[in-house]
C-alpha positions as CSV (number, residue, x, y, z in Angstrom):
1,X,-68.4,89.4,-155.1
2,X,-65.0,90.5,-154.6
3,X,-64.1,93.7,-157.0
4,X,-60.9,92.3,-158.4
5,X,-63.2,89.1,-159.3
6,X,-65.6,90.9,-161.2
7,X,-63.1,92.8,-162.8
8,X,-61.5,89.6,-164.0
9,X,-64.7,88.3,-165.2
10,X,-65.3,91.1,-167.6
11,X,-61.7,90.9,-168.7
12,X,-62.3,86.7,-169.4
13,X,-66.1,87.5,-170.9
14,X,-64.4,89.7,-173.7
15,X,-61.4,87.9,-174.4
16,X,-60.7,85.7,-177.6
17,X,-59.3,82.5,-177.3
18,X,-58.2,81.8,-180.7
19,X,-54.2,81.5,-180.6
20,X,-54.5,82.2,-184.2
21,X,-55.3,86.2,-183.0
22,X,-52.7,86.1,-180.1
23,X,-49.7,88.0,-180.9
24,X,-47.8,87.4,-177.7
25,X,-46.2,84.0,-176.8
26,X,-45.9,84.6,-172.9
27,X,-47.8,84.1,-170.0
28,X,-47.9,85.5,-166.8
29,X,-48.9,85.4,-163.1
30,X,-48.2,87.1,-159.8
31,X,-46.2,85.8,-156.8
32,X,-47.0,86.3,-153.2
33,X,-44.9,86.0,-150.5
34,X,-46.0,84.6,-146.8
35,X,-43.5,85.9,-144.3
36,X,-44.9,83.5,-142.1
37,X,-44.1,80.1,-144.1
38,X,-41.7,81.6,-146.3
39,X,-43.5,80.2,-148.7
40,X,-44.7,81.8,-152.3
41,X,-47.7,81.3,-154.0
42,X,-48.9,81.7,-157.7
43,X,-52.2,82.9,-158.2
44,X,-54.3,81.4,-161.3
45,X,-58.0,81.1,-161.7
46,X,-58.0,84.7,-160.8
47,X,-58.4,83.8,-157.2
48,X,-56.5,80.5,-156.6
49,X,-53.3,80.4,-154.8
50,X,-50.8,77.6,-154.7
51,X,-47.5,77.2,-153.6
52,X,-44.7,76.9,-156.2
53,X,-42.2,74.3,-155.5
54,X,-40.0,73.9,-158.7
55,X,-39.2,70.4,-157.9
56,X,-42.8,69.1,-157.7
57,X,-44.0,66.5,-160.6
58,X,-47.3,68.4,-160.9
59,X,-50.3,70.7,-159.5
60,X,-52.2,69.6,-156.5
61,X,-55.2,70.5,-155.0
62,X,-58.4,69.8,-152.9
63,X,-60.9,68.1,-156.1
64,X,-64.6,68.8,-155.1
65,X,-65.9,65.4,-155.2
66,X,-66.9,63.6,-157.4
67,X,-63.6,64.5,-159.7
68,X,-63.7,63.2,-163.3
69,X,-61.0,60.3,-163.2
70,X,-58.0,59.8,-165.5
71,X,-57.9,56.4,-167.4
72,X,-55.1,54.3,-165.9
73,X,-54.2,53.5,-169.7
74,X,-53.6,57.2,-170.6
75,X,-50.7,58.9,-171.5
76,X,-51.4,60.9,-168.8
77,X,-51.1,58.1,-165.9
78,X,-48.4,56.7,-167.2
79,X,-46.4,60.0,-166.5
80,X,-47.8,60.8,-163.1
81,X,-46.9,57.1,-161.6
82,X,-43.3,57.9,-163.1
83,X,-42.6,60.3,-159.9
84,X,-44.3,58.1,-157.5
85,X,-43.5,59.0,-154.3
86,X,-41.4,56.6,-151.5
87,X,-43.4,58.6,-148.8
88,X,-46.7,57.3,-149.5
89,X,-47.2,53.7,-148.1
90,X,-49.4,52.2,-150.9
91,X,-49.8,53.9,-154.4
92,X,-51.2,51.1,-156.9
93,X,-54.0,52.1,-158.6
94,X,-57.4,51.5,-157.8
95,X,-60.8,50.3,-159.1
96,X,-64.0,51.8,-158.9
97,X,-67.4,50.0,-159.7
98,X,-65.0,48.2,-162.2
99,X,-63.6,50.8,-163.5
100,X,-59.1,51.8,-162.8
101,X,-58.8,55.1,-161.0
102,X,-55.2,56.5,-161.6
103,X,-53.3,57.0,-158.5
104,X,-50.6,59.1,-157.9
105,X,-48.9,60.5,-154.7
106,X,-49.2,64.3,-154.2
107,X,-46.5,65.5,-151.2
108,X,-46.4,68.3,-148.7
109,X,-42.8,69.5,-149.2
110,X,-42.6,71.3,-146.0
111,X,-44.3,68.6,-143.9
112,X,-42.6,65.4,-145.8
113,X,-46.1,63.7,-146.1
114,X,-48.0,62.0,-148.6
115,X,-51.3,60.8,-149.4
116,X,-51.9,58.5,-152.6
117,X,-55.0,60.3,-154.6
118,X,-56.5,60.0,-157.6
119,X,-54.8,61.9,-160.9
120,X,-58.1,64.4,-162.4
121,X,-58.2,67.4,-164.7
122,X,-58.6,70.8,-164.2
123,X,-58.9,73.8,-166.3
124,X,-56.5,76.4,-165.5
125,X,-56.6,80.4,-166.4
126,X,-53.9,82.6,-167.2
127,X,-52.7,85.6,-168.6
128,X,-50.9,86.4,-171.5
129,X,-48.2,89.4,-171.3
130,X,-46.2,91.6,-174.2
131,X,-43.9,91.4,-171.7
132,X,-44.9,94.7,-169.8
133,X,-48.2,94.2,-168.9
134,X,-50.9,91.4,-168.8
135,X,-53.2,91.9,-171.8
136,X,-55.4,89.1,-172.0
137,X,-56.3,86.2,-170.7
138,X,-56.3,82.2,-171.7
139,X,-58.2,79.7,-170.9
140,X,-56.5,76.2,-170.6
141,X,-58.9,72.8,-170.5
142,X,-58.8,69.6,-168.8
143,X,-55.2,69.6,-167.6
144,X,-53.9,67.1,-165.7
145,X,-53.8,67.3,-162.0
146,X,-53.9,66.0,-158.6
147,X,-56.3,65.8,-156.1
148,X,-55.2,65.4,-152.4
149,X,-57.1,65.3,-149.3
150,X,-57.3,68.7,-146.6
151,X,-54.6,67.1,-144.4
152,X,-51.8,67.7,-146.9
153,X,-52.0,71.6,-146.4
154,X,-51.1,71.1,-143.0
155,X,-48.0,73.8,-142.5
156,X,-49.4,75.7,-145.9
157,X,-50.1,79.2,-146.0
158,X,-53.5,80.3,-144.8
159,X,-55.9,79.7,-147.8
160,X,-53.6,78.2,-150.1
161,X,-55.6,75.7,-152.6
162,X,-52.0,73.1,-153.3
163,X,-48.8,72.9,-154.9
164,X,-48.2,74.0,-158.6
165,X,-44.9,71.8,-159.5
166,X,-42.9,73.3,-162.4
167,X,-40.1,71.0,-162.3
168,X,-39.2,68.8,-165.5
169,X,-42.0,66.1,-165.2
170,X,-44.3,66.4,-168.1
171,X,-47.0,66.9,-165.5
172,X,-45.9,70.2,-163.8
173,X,-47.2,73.5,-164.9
174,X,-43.8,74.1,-166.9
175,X,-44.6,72.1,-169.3
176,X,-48.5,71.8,-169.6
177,X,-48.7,75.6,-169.7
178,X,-46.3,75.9,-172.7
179,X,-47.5,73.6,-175.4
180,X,-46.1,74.4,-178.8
181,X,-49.6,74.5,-180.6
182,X,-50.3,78.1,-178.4
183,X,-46.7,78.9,-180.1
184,X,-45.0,79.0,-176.6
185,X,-41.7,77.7,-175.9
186,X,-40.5,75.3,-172.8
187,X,-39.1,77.5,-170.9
188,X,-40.1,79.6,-167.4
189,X,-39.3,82.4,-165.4
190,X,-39.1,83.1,-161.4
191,X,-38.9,85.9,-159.3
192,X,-39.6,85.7,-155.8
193,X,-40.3,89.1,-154.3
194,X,-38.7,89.5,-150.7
195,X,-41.8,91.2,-149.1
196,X,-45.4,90.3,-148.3
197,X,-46.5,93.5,-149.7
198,X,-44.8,93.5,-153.4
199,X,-45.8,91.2,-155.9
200,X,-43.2,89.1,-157.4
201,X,-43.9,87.4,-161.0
202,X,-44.0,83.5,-163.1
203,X,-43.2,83.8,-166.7
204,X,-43.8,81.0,-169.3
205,X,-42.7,81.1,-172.2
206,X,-39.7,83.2,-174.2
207,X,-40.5,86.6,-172.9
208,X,-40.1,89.9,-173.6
209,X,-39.7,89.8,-169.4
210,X,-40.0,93.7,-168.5
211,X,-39.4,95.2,-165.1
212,X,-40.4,98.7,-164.4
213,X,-36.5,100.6,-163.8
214,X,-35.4,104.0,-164.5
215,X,-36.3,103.0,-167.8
216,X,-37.9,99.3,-168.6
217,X,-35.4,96.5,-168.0
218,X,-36.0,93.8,-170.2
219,X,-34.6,91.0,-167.9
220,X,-33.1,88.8,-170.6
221,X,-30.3,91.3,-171.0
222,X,-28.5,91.3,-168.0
223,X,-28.9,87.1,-167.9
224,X,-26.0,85.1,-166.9
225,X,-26.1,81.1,-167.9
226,X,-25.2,77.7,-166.8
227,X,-26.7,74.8,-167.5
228,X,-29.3,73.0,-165.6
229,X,-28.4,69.5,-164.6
230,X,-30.5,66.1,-164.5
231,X,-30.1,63.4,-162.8
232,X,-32.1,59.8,-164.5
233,X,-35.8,59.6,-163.7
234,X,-35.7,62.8,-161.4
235,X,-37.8,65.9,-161.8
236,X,-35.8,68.1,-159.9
237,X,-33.1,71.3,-161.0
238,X,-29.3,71.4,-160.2
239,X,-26.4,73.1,-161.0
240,X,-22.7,72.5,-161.7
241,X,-21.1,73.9,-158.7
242,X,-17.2,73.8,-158.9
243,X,-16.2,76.1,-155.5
244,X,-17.2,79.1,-153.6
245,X,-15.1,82.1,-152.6
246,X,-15.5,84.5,-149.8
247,X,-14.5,88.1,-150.9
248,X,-12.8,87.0,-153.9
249,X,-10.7,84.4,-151.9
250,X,-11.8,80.7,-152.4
251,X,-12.6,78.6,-149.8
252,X,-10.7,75.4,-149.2
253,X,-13.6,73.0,-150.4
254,X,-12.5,70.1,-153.2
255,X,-14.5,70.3,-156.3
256,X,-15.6,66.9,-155.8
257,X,-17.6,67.8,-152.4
258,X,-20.0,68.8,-154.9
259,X,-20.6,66.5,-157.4
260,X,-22.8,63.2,-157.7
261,X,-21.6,60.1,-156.0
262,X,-22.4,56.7,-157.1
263,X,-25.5,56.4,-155.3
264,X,-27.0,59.8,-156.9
265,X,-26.3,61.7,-153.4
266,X,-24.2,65.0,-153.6
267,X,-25.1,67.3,-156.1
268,X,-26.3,71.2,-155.7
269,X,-30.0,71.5,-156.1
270,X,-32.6,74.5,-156.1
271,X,-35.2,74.9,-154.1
272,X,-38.5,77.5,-153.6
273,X,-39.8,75.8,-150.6
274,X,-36.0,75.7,-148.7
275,X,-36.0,78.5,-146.9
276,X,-32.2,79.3,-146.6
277,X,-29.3,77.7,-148.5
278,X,-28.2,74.1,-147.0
279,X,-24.8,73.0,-147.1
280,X,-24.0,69.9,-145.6
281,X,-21.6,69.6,-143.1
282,X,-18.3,69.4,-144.4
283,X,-19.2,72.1,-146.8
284,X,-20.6,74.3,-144.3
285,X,-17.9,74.1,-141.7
286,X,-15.0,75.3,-144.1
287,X,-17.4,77.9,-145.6
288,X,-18.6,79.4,-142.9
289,X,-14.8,80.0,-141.7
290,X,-13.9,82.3,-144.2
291,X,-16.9,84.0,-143.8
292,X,-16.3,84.2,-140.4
293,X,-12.7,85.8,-141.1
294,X,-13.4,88.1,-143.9
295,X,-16.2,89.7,-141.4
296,X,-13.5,89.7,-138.3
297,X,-13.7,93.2,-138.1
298,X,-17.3,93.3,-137.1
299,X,-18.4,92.3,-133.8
300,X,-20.3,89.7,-133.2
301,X,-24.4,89.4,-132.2
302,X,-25.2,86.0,-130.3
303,X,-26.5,83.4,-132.7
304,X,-30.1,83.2,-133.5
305,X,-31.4,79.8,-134.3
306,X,-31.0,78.2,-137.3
307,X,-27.9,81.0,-137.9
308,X,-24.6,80.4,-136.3
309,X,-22.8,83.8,-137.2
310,X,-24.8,86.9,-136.5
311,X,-23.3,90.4,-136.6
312,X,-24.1,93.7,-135.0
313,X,-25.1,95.4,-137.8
314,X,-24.7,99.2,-136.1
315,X,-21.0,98.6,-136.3
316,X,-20.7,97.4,-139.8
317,X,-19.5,99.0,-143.0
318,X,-22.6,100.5,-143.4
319,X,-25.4,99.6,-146.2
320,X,-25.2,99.6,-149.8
321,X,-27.8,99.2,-152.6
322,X,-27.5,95.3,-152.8
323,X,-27.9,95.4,-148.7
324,X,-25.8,95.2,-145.9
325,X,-22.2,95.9,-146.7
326,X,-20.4,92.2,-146.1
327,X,-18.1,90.2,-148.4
328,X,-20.0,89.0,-151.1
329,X,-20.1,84.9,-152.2
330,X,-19.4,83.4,-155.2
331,X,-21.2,80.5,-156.5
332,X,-18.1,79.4,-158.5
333,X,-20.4,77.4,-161.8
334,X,-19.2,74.6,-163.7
335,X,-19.2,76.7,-166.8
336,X,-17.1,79.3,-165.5
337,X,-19.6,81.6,-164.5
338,X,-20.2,82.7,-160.9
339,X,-23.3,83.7,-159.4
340,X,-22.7,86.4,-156.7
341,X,-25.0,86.6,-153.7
342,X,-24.6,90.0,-152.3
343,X,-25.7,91.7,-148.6
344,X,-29.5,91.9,-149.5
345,X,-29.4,87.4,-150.2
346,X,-26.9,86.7,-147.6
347,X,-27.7,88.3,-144.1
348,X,-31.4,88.2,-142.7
349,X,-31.9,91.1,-140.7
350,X,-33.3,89.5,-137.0
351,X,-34.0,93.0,-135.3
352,X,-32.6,96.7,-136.4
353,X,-29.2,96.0,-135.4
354,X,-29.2,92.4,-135.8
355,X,-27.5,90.3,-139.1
356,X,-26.7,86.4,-139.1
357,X,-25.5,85.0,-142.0
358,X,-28.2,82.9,-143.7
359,X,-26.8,79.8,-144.7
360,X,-27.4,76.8,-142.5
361,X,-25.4,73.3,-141.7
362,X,-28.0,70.3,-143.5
363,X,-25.4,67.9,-141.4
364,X,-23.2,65.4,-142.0
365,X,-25.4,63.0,-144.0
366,X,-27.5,65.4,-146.0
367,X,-28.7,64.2,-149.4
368,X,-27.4,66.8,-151.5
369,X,-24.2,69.3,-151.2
370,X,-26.1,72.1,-151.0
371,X,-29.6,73.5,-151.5
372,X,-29.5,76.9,-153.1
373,X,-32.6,78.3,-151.1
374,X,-35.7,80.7,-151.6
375,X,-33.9,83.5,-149.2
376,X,-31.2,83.7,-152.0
377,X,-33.2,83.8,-154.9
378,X,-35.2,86.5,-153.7
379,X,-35.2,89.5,-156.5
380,X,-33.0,87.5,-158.5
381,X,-34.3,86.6,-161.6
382,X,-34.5,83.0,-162.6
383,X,-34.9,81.5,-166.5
384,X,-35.4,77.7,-167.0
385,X,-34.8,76.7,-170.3
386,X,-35.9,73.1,-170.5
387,X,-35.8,72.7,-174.4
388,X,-31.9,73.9,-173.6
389,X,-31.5,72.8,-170.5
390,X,-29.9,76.2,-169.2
391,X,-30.6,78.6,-166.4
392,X,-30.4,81.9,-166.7
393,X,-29.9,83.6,-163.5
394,X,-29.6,87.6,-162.7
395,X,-27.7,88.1,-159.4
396,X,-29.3,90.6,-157.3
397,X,-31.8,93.3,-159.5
398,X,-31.0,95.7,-157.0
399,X,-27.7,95.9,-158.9
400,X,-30.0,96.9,-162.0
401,X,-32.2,99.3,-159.5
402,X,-35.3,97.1,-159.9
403,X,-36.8,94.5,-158.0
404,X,-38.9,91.3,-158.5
405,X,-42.1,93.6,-157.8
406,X,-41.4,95.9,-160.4
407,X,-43.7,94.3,-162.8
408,X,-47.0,96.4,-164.0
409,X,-49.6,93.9,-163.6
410,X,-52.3,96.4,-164.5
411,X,-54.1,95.1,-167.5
412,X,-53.1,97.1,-170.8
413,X,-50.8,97.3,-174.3
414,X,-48.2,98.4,-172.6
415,X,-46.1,101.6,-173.0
């Protein structure tokens, strides 16, 4: 058996379950990065990876067969056929020897493709953290989840097990990991690490949220907030966006470009399984022109698909500690706030003296105004409060000298 396993078992053979002994009111888990997807995976179960998409209804996974079925009458059912999917052809429920199987309709967000399957439970394990460290673990029983058949990983990282959704259903792992009887509050924490070989780090619940600095950083301190917007009878996050601004200088895109129109389109979403932020067209065009100007002074590297402005980066400004030195971009917030995306979230280096600016077009007829994607929330730190409905967001952490992999997952009090 693997020696991380066996360590975990000893761990989960001493531990106490009673909440009535806990003293911390936060979980915990490690992030992985696949450089190959772009794709980032919670671990859970010790050994289990899934991929996190914050928009997904709930967790999804391969059920060894025969699965314990949930009652179509449940509570349960109920709210999984309330995010029913319009990619899956047929999703009634079924009957077996007599008996309703719930059906619900787990998707592949990178493929698009869906596969009605039958809701189930699951038990789930976890740590719990002071903040600083993992110190125990918890054991959670017969949670509701999805099964799905092999042909959904399709496009998945290499031994990936599903999908852990922690959007606002009542389903996703955001909520059923934060029931108010284990004294933890509805709110979750993300921090996607930018490197295969650093561990970046889930939160639930209301912290402490430590990162090892020159000295420890508790997260919640340097937290900006907006709040998080939601549209009727959708599980998924946005943002009021009002503008963005090149360098300080605004570009010349109407506040309205980003809002809902009367068909629910428009709007400025987040996403962990988009790769780079998605504007459509209109959007794009007029951004990417001042960018364009305000880096005029930098000659230009020819484009590298899906990039149309790449830069030599041996003649720029040089580097700084929140990456290469370019004008930064403001998220101009509904609120008044502005989340700043610096060097580090806005060029992706292609080759040593290679930068294209990591924003792509989503076309004319794109679905939202923009999709704030997983290459710009890397080592930024991200706080969903869903009792409040607000986001806390960081900006880079480099501009606090710490990173999303700067949490000590080694098993202790804590210092």
């Amino acid at each position: 058996m693997h020696k991380l396993a066996l360590i975990f078992l000893f761990v989960l053979a001493f531990v106490s379950y009673e909440v009535s002994a806990q003293p911390y009111k936060t979980l915990v888990a490690p992030i992985n990065k696949d450089t190959s997807t772009s794709l980032y995976s919670i671990t859970l179960n010790s050994n289990e990876k899934y991929v996190i998409d914050i928009n997904a209804p709930f967790l999804w996974f391969i059920c060894p067969f025969p699965s314990p079925p949930v009652p179509c009458s449940s509570l349960e059912c109920i709210q999984g056929r309330t995010y029913l999917s319009g990619l899956c052809s047929s999703s009634n429920n079924i009957y077996i020897h007599g008996r309703c199987t719930c059906t619900v309709t787990p998707v592949n967000p990178v493929t698009k493709t869906c596969a009605p399957a039958q809701l189930t439970y699951k038990d789930l394990i976890i740590s719990w953290t002071n903040g600083k460290n993992p110190t125990n673990v918890i054991k959670f029983n017969r949670l509701s989840v999805s099964c799905a058949p092999k042909s959904l990983l399709q496009s998945l990282p290499r031994g990936t097990n599903g999908i852990a959704g922690l959007s606002w259903a009542p389903l996703a792992l955001s909520t059923q990991l934060t029931p108010s009887n284990h004294g933890l509050t509805k709110k979750f924490a993300i921090c996607l690490p930018s490197a295969s070989g650093a561990r970046g780090v889930v939160f639930f619940g209301d912290g402490p949220y430590y990162l090892m600095s020159r000295t420890q950083l508790d997260v919640r301190s340097i937290l900006s907030y907006t709040p998080l917007l939601k549209r009727d009878n959708s599980q998924e996050y946005f943002i009021g966006v009002k503008g963005i601004s090149v360098n300080g200088k605004p570009t010349k895109i109407p506040p309205v470009a980003f809002e809902f129109d009367s068909l629910g389109h428009g709007g400025v979403q987040l996403s962990s399984v988009v790769p780079y932020t998605t504007l459509r067209s209109d959007i794009y065009r007029s951004f990417l022109y001042e960018f364009s100007m305000a880096t005029r002074g930098i000659p230009r590297a020819k484009n590298v698909s899906p990039f149309d402005l790449c830069l030599k980066t041996n003649n720029a400004t040089g580097w700084s500690p929140v990456g290469l030195r370019v004008p930064q971009i403001d998220l101009e917030l509904g609120n008044g706030k502005k989340w700043t995306i610096f060097g580090a979230n806005s060029m992706k280096q292609i080759s040593n003296d290679v930068a294209c600016l990591a924003f792509v077009d989503g076309g004319k007829a794109a679905q939202r105004a923009v999709v704030i994607g997983s290459y710009q929330i890397e080592n930024n730190f991200l706080l969903f409060d869903l009792a409040s409905s607000t986001l806390g967001f960081s900006s880079s952490l480099l501009l606090s000298r710490t990173t999303c992999g700067n949490f000590n997952f080694n098993y202790g009090v804590g210092a």
